[in-house]
KEDO-263421 format. One line per 4 residues: number of its first residue (from 1); for each residue x, y, z of C-alpha. Coordinates in pm, 1 decimal, m for minus. Layout:
# KEDO-263421
NUM) X:Y:Z  ...;
This chain:
# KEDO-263421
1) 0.0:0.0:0.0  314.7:240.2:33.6  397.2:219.1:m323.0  21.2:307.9:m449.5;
5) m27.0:584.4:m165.1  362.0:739.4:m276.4  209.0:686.0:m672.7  m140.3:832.8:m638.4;
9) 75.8:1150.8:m441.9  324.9:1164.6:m748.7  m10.4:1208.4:m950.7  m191.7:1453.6:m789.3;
13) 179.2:1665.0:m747.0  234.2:1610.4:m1130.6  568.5:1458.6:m1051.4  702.8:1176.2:m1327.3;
17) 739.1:883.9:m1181.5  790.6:516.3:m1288.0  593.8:189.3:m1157.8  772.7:m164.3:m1216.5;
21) 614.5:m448.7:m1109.6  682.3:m776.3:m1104.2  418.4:m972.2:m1340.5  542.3:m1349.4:m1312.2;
25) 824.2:m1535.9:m1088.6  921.0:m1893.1:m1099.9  1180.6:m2102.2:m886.7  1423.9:m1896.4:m590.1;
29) 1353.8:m1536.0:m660.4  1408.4:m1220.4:m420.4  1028.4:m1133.5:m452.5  723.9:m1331.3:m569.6;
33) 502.6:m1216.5:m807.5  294.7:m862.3:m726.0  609.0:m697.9:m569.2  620.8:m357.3:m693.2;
37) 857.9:m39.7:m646.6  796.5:336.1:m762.2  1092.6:532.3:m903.3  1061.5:899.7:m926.8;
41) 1240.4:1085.8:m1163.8  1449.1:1312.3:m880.9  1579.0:984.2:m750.6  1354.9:864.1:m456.2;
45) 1261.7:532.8:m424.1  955.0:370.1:m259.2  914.1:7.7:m217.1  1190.4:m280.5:m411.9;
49) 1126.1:m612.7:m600.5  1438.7:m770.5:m414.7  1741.8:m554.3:m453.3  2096.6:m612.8:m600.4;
53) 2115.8:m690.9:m970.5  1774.3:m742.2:m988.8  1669.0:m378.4:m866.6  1996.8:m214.2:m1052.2;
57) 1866.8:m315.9:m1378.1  1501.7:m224.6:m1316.6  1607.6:104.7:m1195.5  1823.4:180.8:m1551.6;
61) 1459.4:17.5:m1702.7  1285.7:316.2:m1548.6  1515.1:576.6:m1580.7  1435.2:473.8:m1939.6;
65) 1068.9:434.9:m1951.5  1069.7:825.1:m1787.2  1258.5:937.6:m2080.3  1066.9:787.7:m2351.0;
69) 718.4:770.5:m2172.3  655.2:413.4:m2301.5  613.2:119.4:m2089.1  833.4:m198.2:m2103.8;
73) 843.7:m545.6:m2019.0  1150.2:m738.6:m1964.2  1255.7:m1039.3:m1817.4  1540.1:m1216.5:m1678.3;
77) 1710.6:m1509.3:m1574.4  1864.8:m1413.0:m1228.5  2131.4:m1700.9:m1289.8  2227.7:m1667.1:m1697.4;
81) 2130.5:m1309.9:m1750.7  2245.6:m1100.0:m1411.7  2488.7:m1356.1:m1260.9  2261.6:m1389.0:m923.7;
85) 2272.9:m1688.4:m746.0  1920.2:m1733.5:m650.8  1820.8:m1941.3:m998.7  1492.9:m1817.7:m1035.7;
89) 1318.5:m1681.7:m1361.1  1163.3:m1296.9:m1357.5  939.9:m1067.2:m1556.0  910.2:m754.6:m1467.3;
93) 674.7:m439.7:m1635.9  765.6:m97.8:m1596.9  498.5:150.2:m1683.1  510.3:561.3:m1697.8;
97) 258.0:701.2:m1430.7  m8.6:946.6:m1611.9  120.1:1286.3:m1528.6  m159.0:1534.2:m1491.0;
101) m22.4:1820.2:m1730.3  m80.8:2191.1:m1604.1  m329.9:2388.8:m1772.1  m395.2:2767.8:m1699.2;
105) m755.5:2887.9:m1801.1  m743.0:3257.4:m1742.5  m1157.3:3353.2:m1718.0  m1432.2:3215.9:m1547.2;
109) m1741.6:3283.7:m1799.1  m1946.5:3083.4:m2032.0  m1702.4:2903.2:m2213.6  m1488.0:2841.7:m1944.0;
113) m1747.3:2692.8:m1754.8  m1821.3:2467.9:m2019.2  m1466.9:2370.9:m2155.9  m1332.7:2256.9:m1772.8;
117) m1507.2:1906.1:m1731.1  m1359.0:1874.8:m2082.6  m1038.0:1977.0:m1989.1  m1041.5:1737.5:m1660.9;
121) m1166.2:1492.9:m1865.2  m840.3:1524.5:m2052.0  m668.7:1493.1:m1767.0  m519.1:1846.7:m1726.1;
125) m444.3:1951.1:m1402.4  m671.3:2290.9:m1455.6  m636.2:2611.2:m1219.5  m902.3:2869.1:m1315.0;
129) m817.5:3238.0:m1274.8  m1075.9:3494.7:m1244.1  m1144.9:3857.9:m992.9  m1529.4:3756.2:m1013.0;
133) m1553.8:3528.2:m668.3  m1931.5:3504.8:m814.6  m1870.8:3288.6:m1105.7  m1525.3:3151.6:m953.4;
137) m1710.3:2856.4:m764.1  m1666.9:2471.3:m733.7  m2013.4:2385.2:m837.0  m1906.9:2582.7:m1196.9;
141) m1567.1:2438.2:m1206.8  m1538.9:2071.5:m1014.2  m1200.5:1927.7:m991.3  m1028.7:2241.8:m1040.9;
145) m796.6:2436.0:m854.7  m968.3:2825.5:m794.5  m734.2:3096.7:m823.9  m941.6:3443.3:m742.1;
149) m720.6:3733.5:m794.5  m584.7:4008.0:m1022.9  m549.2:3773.8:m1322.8  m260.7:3987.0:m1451.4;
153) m75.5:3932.8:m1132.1  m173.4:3553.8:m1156.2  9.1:3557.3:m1510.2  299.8:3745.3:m1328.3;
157) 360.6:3428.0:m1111.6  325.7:3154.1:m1330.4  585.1:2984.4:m1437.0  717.3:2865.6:m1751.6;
161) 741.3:2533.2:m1841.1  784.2:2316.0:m2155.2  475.7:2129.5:m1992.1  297.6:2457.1:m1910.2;
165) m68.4:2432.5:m2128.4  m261.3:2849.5:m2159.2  m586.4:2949.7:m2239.3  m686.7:3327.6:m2231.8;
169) m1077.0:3328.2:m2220.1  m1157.8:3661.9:m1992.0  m1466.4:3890.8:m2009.8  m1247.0:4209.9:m2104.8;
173) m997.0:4263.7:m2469.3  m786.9:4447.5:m2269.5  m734.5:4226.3:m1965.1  m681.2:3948.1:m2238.1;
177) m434.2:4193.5:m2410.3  m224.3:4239.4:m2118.9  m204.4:3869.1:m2002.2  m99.9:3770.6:m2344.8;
181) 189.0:4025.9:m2330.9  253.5:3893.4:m2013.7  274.5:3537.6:m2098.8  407.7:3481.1:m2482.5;
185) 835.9:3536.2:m2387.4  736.3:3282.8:m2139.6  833.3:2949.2:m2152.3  477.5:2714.1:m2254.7;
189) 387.4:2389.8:m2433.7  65.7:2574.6:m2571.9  m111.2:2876.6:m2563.4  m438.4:2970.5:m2706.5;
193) m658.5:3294.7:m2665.4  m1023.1:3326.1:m2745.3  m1138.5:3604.8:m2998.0  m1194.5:3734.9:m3343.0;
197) m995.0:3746.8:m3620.3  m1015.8:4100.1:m3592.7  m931.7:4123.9:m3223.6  m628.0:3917.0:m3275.2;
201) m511.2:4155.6:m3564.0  m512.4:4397.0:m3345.7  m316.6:4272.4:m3065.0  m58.5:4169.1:m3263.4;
205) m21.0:4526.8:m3395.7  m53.9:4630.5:m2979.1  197.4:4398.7:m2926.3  490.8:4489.9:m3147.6;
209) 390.9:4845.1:m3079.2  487.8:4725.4:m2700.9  855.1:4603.6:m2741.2  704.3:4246.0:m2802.6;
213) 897.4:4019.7:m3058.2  664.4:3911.8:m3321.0  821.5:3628.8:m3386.6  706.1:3500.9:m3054.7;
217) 328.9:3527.9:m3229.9  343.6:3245.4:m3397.2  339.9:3028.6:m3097.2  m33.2:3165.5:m2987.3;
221) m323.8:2980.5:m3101.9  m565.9:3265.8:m3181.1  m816.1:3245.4:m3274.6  m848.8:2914.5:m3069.5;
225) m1015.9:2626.5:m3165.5  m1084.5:2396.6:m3470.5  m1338.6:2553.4:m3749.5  m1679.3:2352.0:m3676.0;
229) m1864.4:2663.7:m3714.2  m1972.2:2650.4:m3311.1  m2159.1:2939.3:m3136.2  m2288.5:2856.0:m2855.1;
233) m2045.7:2809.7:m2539.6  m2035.7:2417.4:m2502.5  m1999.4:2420.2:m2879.8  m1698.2:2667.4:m2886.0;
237) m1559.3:2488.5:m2626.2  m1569.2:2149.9:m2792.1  m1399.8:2264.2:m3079.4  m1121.5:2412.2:m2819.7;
241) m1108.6:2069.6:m2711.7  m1073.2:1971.9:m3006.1  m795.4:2159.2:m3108.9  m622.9:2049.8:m2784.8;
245) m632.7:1657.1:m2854.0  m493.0:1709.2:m3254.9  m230.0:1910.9:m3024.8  m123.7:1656.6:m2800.6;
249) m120.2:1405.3:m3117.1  60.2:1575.1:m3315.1  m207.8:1554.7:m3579.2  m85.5:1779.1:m3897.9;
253) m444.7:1683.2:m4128.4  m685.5:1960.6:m4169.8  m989.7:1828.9:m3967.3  m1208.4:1617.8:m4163.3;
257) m1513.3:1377.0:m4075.7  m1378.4:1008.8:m4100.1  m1679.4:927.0:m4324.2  m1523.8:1142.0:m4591.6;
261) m1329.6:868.2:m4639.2  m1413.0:668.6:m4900.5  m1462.5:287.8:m4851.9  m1460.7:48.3:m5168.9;
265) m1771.5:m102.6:m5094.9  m2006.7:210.7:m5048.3  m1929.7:404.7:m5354.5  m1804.4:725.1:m5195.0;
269) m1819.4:924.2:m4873.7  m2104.4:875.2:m4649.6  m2151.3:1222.5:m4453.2  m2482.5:1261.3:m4365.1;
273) m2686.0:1503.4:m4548.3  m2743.5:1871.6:m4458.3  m3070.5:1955.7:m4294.9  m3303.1:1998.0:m4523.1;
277) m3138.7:1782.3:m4815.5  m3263.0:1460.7:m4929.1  m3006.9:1171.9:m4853.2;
């Protein structure tokens, strides 16, 4: 119970972290199968699946599997393969815990309201900043962390990060205007602000006029959001969501409907009609 207690805290801090278990054992092993150790990437260690050799290699295993993010399974011959004299047969998996990434929403109105279950859903770690206590409340924003302040100051504080994940979404242009000159020379994995075409033209041109280097613009998403044509809050913030996942997959295709594709055996595409058109 150490190990899961010291994994589900590694979680909730956002700290990588590395799980190996050990998934079979046969004949004189250190541990039997089920033994389990966490490896954190600043060095600590909680639990062990038997020390010496055994543990040494592991460890390299999930210094590795923290580098690369992907899991691996190995296994071993204590006797033949690590020159232990216990004669027993392991496998052991090592898996990447799910690091909760840390996302910014600056704004507490409509659309925030309505993009944070998607963004928890995600699995962002998401802090909401807003001055309006009123709207700044955990029955609007569950599972969030509530940050009610001067949101410029808020920007101020936060630090940069490769990891770091921004949305400006504020009632006021100027407030949003300010935040983003705070934040683009940051350090950030992505950054998006919420507004017109227009309205971003403009900051841009506000921007420059600032000191700002423009070619730090091209690392804002702005306007934010994939093209579905949404209006209404949930539906602007589902194609902010949207945006997000091609983000984190690296997806570099326009966004299409998978039934554009065409299969062999229809004949063609098979979007459904318009409204109002006959299929």
């Amino acid at each position: 119970m150490q190990v899961f207690a010291a994994a589900a805290e590694a979680i909730r801090l956002g700290q990588p972290a590395a799980l190996a278990t050990v998934i079979a054992a046969g004949g004189s092993t250190p541990r039997s199968a089920g033994a389990r150790l966490l490896f954190r990437a600043d060095g600590g260690l909680v639990g062990t699946i038997g020390g010496g050799a055994l543990e040494h290699r592991v460890l390299a295993l999930c210094r590795e599997v923290l580098a690369t993010g992907r899991p691996v399974r190995w296994a071993a011959h204590l006797v033949h393969d690590l020159g232990m004299c216990c004669g027993g047969q392991v496998e052991v998996y090592v898996e990447p815990l799910e690091v909760r990434e840390p996302f910014v929403l600056f704004g507490a109105g409509h659309v925030a309201a309505a993009l944070a279950p998607l963004l928890t859903g995600l699995g962002f770690a998401l802090t909401v900043v807003d001055d309006r206590d009123e709207l700044l409340t955990a029955e609007r924003f569950p599972n969030c962390t509530l940050l009610c302040g001067d949101p410029i100051a808020a920007a101020k504080a936060t630090p940069g990060s490769r990891d770091a994940w921004w949305l400006i979404a504020t009632h006021d242009h100027a407030l949003d205007q300010a935040i983003g000159e705070v934040l683009l020379p940051k350090t950030f994995g992505w950054m998006g602000m919420i507004g017109s075409r227009a309205k971003v033209a403009r900051f841009l041109i506000r921007w420059e006029a600032a000191g700002l280097d423009p070619s730090l613009f091209t690392r804002l998403s702005a306007p934010v959001g994939l093209d579905l044509s949404a209006e209404t809050p949930l539906e602007i913030a589902i194609a902010i969501a949207a945006e997000l996942v091609a983000v984190r997959r690296e997806c570099d295709r326009p966004p299409r409907a998978l039934s554009a594709e065409p299969l062999g055996r229809r004949g063609g595409p098979a979007l459904a009609p318009r409204r109002g058109e006959r299929p």
